[in-house]
BALOBA-1460 file (C-alpha; in Angstrom, 3 decimals):
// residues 152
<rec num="1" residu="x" x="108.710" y="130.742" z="100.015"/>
<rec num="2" residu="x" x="106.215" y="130.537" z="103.223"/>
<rec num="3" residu="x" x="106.917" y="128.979" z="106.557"/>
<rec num="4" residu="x" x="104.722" y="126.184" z="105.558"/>
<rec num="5" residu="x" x="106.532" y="124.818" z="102.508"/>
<rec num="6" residu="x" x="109.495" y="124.072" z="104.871"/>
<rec num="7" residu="x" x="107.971" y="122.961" z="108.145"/>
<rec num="8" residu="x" x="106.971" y="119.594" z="108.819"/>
<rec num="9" residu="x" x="104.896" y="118.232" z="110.508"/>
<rec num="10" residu="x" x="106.478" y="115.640" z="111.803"/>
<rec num="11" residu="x" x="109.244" y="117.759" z="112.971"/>
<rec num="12" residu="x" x="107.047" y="119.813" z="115.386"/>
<rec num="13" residu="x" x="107.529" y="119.069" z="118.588"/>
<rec num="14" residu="x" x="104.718" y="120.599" z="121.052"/>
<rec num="15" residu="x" x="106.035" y="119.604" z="124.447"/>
<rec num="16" residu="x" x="109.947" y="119.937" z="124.186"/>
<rec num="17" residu="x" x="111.666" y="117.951" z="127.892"/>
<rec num="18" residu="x" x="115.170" y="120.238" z="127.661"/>
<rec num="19" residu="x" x="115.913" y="122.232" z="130.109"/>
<rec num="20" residu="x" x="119.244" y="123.806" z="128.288"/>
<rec num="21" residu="x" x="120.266" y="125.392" z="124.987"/>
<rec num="22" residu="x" x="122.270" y="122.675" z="123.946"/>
<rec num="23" residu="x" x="119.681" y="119.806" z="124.703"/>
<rec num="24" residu="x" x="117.166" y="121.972" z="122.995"/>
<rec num="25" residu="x" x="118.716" y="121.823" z="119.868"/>
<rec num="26" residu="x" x="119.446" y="118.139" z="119.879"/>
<rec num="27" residu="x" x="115.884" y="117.620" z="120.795"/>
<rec num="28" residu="x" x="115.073" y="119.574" z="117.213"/>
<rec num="29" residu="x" x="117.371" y="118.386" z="115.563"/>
<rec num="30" residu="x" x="116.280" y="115.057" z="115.944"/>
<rec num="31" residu="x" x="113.164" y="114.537" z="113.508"/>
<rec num="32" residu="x" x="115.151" y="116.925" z="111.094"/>
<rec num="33" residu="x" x="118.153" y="115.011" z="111.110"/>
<rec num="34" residu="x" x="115.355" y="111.856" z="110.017"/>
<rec num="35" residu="x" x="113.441" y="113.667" z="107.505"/>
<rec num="36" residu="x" x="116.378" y="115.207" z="105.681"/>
<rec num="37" residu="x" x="118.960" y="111.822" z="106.467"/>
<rec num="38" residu="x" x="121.849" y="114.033" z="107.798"/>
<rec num="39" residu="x" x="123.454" y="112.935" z="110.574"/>
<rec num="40" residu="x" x="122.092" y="114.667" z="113.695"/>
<rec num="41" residu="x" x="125.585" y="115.224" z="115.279"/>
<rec num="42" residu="x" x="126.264" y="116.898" z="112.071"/>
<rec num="43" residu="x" x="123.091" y="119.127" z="112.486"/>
<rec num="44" residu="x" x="123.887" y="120.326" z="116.002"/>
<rec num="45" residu="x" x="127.651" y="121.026" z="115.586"/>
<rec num="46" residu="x" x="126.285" y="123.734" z="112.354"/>
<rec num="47" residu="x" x="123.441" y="124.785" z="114.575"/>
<rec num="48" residu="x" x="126.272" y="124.823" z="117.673"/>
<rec num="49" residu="x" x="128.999" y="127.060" z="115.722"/>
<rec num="50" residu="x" x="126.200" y="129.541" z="115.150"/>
<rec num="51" residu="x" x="124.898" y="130.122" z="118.505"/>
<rec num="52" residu="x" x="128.831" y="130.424" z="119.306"/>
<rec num="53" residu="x" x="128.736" y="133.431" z="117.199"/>
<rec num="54" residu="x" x="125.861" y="135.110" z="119.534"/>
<rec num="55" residu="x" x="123.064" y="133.955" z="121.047"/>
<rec num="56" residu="x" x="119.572" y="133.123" z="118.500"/>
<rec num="57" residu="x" x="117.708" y="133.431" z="121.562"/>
<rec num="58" residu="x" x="116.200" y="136.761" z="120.094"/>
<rec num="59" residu="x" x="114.268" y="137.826" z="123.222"/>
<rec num="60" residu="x" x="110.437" y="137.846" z="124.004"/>
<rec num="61" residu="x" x="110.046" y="134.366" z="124.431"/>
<rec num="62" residu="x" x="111.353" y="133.287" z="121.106"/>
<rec num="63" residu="x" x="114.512" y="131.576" z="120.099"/>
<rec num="64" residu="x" x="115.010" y="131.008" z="116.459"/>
<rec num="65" residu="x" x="118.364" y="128.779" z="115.826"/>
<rec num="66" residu="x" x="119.525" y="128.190" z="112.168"/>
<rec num="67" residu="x" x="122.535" y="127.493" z="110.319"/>
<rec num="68" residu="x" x="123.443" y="126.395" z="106.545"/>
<rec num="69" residu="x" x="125.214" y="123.304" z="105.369"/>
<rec num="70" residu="x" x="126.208" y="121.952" z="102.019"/>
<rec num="71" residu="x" x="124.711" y="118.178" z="102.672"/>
<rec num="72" residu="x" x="121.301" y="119.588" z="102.928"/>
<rec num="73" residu="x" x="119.116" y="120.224" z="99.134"/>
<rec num="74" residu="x" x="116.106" y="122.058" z="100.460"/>
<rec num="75" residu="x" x="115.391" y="124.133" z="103.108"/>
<rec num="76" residu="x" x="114.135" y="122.361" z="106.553"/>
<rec num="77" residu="x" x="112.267" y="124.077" z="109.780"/>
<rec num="78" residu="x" x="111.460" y="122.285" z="112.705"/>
<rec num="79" residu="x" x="108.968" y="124.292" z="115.301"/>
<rec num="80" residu="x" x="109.420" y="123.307" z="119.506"/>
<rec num="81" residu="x" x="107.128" y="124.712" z="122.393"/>
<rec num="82" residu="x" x="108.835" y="124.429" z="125.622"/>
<rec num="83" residu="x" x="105.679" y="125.661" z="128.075"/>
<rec num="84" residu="x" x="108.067" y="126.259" z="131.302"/>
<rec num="85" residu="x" x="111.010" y="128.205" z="128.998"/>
<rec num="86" residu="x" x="114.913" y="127.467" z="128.724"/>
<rec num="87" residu="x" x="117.765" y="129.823" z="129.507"/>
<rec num="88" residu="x" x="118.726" y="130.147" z="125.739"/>
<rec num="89" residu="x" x="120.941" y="133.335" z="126.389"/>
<rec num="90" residu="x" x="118.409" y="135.320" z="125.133"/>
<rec num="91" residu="x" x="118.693" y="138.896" z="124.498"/>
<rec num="92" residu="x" x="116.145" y="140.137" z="126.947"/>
<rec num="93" residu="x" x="117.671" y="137.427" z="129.624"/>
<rec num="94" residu="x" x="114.285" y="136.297" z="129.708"/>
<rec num="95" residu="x" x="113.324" y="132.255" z="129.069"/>
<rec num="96" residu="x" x="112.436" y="131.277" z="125.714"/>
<rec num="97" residu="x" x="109.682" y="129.162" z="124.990"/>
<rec num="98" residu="x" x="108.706" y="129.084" z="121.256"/>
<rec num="99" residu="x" x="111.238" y="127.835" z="118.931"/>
<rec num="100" residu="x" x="111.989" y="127.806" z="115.142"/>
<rec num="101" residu="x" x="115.256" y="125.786" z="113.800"/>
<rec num="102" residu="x" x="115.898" y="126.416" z="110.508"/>
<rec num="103" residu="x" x="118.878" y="124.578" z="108.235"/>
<rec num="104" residu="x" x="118.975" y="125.893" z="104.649"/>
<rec num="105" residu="x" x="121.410" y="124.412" z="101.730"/>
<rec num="106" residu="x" x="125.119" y="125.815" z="102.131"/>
<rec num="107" residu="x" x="124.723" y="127.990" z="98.950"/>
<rec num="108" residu="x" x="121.599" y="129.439" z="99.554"/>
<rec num="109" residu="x" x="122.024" y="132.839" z="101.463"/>
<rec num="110" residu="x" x="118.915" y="134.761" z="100.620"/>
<rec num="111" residu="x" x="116.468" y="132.028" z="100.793"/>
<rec num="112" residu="x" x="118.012" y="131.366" z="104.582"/>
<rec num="113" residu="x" x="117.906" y="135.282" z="105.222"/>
<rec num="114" residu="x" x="113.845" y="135.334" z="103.522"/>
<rec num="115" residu="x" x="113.226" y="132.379" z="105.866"/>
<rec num="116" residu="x" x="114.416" y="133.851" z="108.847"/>
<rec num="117" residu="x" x="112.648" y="137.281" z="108.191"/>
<rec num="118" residu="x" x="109.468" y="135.501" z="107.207"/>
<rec num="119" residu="x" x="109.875" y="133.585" z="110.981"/>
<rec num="120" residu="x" x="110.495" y="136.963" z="112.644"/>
<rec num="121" residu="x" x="108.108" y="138.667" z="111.260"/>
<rec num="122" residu="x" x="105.054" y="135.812" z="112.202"/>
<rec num="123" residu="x" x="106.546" y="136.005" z="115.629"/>
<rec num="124" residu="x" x="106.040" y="139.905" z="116.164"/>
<rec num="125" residu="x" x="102.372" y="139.439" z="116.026"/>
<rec num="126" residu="x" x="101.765" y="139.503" z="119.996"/>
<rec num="127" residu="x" x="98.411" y="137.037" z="118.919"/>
<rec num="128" residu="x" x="100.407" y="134.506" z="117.284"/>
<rec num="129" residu="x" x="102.719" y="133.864" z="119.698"/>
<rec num="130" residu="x" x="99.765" y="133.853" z="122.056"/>
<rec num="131" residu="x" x="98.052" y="131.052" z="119.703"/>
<rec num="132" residu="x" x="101.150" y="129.219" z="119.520"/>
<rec num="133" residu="x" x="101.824" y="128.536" z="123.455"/>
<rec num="134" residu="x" x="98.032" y="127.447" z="123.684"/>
<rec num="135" residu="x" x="98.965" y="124.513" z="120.755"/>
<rec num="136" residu="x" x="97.870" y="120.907" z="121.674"/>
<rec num="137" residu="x" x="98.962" y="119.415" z="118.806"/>
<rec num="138" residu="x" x="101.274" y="120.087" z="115.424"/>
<rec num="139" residu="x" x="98.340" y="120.330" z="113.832"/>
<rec num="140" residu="x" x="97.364" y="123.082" z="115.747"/>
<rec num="141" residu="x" x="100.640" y="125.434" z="114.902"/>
<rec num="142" residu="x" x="100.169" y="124.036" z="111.564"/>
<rec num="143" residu="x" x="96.684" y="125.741" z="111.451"/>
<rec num="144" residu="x" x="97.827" y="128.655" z="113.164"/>
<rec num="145" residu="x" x="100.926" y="129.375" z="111.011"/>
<rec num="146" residu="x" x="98.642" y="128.547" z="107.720"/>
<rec num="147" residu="x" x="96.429" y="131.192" z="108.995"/>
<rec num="148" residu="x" x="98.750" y="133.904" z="109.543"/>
<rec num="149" residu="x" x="100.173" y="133.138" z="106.758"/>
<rec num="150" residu="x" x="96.685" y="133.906" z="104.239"/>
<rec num="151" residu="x" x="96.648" y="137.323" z="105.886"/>
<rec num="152" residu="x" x="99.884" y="138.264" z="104.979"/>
């Protein structure tokens, strides 16, 4: 499964207003609380009781939050660009900017493990990242993403 089968669109959010961790993921898990009808509360307390675990603020800019739950049936990524960075208790101690959320079905352990490595992996590539914090539009990560994903 790529990146693209499980990020919408609509849940790409270019120009993300938090300023901290927790407001971050509220402000993702907004459109995917409305494409997937779970309750967004719901959403963050999963994505909340991870990050309690250790930070997903995996350093070099990037901050990749994710979590499982039972209510969901499919997989469901949401992509945010925040273009002056959050203190996401990264790693490195360094701001975060780019940001993949990813909420897979409760039972589905190596799809959610394959998603995350499929995310990492996009993100190592120095020009990607580079492409992504230039985005205008979700159209553009979309583009960029679909790209990166053909040379794979």
């Amino acid at each position: 499964m790529k990146i693209l089968d499980v990020l919408h669109e609509n849940a790409i959010i270019i120009d993300l207003k938090s300023t901290r961790k927790l407001e971050v993921i509220n402000e993702l898990a907004a459109p995917v609380a409305r494409l997937t009808g779970v309750d967004q509360d719901m959403l963050v307390k999963v994505l909340m009781e991870r990050e309690h675990l250790g930070s997903t603020g995996i350093g070099g800019g990037i901050g990749i939050p994710h979590g499982k739950l039972k209510e969901l049936n499919e997989p469901v990524l949401a992509f945010g660009l925040s273009r002056q960075g959050v203190d996401f208790e990264s790693m490195d101690g360094r701001p975060t900017h780019i940001f993949f959320l990813l909420l897979t079905p409760d039972d589905s352990a190596g799809l959610h493990l394959k998603l995350l490595a499929s995310i990492s992996k996009l993100l190592k590539q120095e020009p990607i990242k580079e492409q992504l914090m230039l985005a205008t539009t979700p159209a553009d990560v979309i583009k960029i993403i679909e790209a990166a994903e053909q040379d794979v």
